[in-house]
C-alpha positions, 0 to 999 in steps of 0.5 A: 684424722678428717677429710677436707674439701678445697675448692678453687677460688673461680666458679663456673657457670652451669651452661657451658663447656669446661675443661681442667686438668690434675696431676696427682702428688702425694695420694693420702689415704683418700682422694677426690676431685671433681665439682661442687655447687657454690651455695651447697659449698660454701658453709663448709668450706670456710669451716675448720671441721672436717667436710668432704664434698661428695658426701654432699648430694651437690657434689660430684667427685673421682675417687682415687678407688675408681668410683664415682661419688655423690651424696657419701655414695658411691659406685664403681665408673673407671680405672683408680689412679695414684700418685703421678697420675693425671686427671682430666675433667670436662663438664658440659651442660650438667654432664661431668666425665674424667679421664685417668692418663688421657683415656677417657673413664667408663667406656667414654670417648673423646668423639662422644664427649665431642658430640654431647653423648652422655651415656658414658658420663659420670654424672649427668643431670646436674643442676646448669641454673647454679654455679660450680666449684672445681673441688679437691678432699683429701685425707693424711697428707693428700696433695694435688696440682691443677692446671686450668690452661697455663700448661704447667704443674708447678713450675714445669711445662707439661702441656702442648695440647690447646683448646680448638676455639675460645682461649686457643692459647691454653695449654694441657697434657691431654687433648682437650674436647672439642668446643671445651674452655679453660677453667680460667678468666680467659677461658670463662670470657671466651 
């Protein structure tokens, strides 16, 4: 009866250029992915209580209504999504955008998101001196798939589009922007 809060076990540094992917399973009554700042994270998520990472003002998420959220706040930014729906995320330099479907949210273009241009970006501002979590709530049998360059969601390959330097052997549904790494080792080591 309780949100939770799941991060990925790999944390990414604040500089750099990052790229991740999500299929949407089951939508719950409440969903959110997006990053949360390790130290802010990590009390909680260990914890058997309830925590949903974007009522935390080091976490920043997409909601399933379309909002973007910080700090329990939230204000409208893009399309909602549901169930079989993909979620692209790409973080640069304290900037986060999401794409719903491979069109980027809010008015964002993947030419901008190339070129750094942040007006249309979620969030921006993040702190780039900390260390983030990729992040999942959800609530009432909530379930979700990430793919951080393997191509596949569970075991189906559902990828041919790959990163333009670095780990160039990744694999995504969606283009990947320009300069952007998997959120894998390979990817982090790039």
């Amino acid at each position: 009866n309780s949100n939770y809060s799941f991060p990925t076990t790999l944390a990414f540094p604040g500089t750099g250029k990052f790229y991740v992917e999500f299929k949407v399973g089951n939508i719950g009554t409440d969903f959110s992915v997006g990053i949360g700042e390790v130290e802010a994270m990590l009390p909680n998520v260990n914890q058997v209580s309830a925590f949903k990472f974007c009522n935390n003002a080091k976490g920043w998420a997409y909601t399933k209504s379309g909002n973007k959220e910080t700090g329990g706040s939230g204000t409208s930014y893009g399309n909602s999504f549901t169930s079989l729906d993909y979620i692209g995320m790409a973080y640069n330099n304290g900037a986060l955008w999401f794409s719903k479907n491979g069109t980027w949210q809010n008015n964002a273009t993947i030419s901008e998101i190339n070129a750094g241009t942040t007006t249309y970006a979620a969030f921006t501002g993040i702190d780039t001196s900390a260390e983030y979590f990729v992040m999942f709530a959800g609530y009432n049998d909530a379930m979700i798939e990430i793919n951080a360059g393997n191509g596949a969601f569970r075991s189906t390959q559902d990828g041919s589009n790959s990163p333009s330097s670095g780990d160039t052997s990744a694999l995504f549904k969606y283009t990947v922007p320009t300069g952007y790494q998997p959120l894998s080792t390979k990817g982090l080591n790039s």
